[in-house]
C-alpha positions, 0 to 999 in steps of 0.5 A: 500500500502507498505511504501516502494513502491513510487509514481510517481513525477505528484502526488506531483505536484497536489493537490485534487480538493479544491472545490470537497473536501470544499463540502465534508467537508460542507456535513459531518458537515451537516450530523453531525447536523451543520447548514452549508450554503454550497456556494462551490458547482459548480453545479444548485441546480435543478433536472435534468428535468423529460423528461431527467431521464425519457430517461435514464431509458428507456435507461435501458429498451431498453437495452441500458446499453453495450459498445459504440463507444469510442468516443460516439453514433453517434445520439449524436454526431450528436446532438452536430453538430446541435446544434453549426450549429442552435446556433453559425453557426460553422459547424463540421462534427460528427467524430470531436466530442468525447463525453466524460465524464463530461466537465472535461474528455474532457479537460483532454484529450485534454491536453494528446494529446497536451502538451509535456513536457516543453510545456507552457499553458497560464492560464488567472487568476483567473482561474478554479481549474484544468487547472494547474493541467492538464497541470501538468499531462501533462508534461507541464508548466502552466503559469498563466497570471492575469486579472485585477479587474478594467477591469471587468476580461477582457482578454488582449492580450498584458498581454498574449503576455508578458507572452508568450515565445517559448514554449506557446503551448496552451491558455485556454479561460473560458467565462463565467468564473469560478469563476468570471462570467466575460464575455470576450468582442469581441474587446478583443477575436480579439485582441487575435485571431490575436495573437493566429494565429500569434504564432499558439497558440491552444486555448481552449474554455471552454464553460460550462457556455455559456447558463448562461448568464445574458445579452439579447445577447449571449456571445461573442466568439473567433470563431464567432469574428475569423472564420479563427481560426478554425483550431487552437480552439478546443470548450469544454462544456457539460450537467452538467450545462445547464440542471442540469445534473452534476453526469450524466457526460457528456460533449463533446469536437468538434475540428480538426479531427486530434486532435479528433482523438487523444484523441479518442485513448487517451479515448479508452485506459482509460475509453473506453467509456461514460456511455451509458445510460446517453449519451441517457439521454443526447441526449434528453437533446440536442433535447427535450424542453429547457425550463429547461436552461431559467427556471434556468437563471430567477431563478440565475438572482435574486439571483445574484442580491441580493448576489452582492448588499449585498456583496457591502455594505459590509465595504471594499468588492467589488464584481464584476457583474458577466455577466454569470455562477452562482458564485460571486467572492468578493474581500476580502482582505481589511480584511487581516491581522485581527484577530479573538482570535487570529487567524490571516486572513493572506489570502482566505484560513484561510478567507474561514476558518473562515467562514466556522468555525465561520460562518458555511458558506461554500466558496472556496479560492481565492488562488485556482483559483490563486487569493488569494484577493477573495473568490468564492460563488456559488449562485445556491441556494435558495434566502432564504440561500444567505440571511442567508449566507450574514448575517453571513458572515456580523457578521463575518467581523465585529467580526474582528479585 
């Protein structure tokens, strides 16, 4: 491109996605012979079940490899409304529902459609990487609104209604969250709801993570505590998580039919359509055996349980009980201001370096999910990895000073 053509002002706002370009870092030196413990990556470390890829390729057979509807196949769809009418009891007709690209197309249309400039978003932090930024891209403000430790990462309506003015437009709830894993409670998602209705706040559930999930019951969630919120919650989830299907690239958004149809035109003019192939794929996903997800969560549970034991242990550390997803979120800021040769950890980000440089241990930033005292992990790994990482990570702090 020519030195002298400019981009555009949204470009500046943003950065790339921190956790997409870690793994990539993590992924070269591993190529390039560097022993890398690579705990960046936000996806399972399972392959997608065999019935799964065995219904995209005869997606291919069957000839299934042209343009669908914008908004997806209707079969899918209707797969997405059976499931929120057996597991939670809401009831949504198909023509609310837009199949979409992965989770992260959905969400980003959601934004388009919505958000005007000058337009405020509540962010509760620590929050996923992209939330600011779409809210960015679209012209609005995104207002992030701390969560505390203390309180398990707890939502707090009274902390949303301060940072809340005329222009809050939306509310962004992640539960299970990522990064922490943090559950919100049900007194809490009331508390909020009556807020919500009261200012006529939209508020998106992300609900990517809400079949990982480490307690005998389901999650709570905004819309089985609030029913009469209905027309002001649009949901958001996908494939990518529940059946270790993340580069097939699926999710689906179910909302009001207005704002559906809103983002159906929004998608028609940038992507046309989701893949037809893995929207076959992602049918028998939604309609075929689950033992795929329960197979997963016995697999995270013990994982989860040695990571957050050992990161506890650890002098200075502490690590919440994360009560769904597959990320521990330690607090690591009781080593700040240490150096190592003279390199000084003044924050997540040159601590996440440290790590990764001396350590080769791959982590994600605090500072990325707006809560620099921390440094994420994934543990969708195998136990044997989490084990090595926590001794170098344990060398690693000590060799401080």
């Amino acid at each position: 491109m020519s030195a002298g053509i400019s981009l555009a002002q949204r470009v500046a706002q943003i950065a790339p996605s921190p956790t997409l370009s870690i793994n990539a870092k993590a992924k070269s030196l591993k190529a390039q012979g560097v022993d890398v413990l690579n705990f960046s990556v936000g996806e399972p470390d399972f392959p997608t079940p065999p019935h799964i890829c065995q219904a995209g390729k005869q997606a291919i057979d069957q000839g299934h490899t042209r343009y669908t509807a914008s908004n997806g196949i209707v079969e899918l769809r209707q797969a997405v409304c059976e499931r929120y009418r057996k597991r939670q009891g809401f009831s949504y007709d198909p023509e609310q529902i837009q199949i979409t690209s992965g989770g992260k197309q959905g969400l980003y249309n959601i934004f388009q459609a919505v958000i005007n400039p000058g337009d405020e978003v509540l962010i509760p932090a620590p929050y996923w990487v992209s939330y600011p930024s779409m809210t960015q891209l679209a012209s609005g403000v995104p207002v992030t609104v701390p969560l505390k430790e203390e309180k398990h990462f707890d939502i707090d309506a009274a902390d949303l209604a301060r940072y809340a003015t005329d222009r809050t437009r939306m509310l962004v709830l992640n539960s299970p969250s990522n990064p922490t894993g943090a559950i919100f409670s049900a007194q809490a998602l009331q508390e909020v709801a009556r807020l919500a209705l009261e200012r006529g706040w939209l508020i998106i559930s992300d609900d990517i993570y809400e079949e990982l999930v480490y307690a005998d019951e389901p999650a709570a969630h905004i819309l089985a505590v609030a029913p009469e919120l209905k027309e002001q919650v649009i949901l958001a989830n996908g494939v990518s998580k529940t059946y270790s299907m993340t580069g097939w690239r699926i999710g689906w958004c179910a909302g009001p039919l207005h704002l559906i149809k809103a983002m159906n035109k929004i998608q028609s003019q940038s992507i046309s359509n989701p893949v037809a192939i893995s929207q076959y794929a992602a049918l028998t996903a939604l309609t075929g055996p689950q033992d795929a997800p329960r197979e997963m969560l016995a697999a995270f549970l013990p994982r989860r349980d040695f990571f957050v034991s050992a990161l506890n242990r650890l002098p200075g550390v502490h690590c919440e009980n994360p009560e769904g997803a597959f990320y521990v979120f330690p607090n690591f800021s009781a080593y700040y201001g240490k150096s190592f040769k003279g390199q000084k950890i003044d924050g997540s980000l040159t601590l996440a370096d440290y790590f990764l440089d001396e350590a080769r241990v791959a982590s994600v930033p605090g500072v990325a999910f707006g809560a620099d005292d921390f440094v994420r992990f994934s543990f969708a790994t195998s136990l044997d990895t989490i084990k090595e990482g926590m001794k170098r990570i344990e060398v690693a702090l000590a060799a401080l000073q």
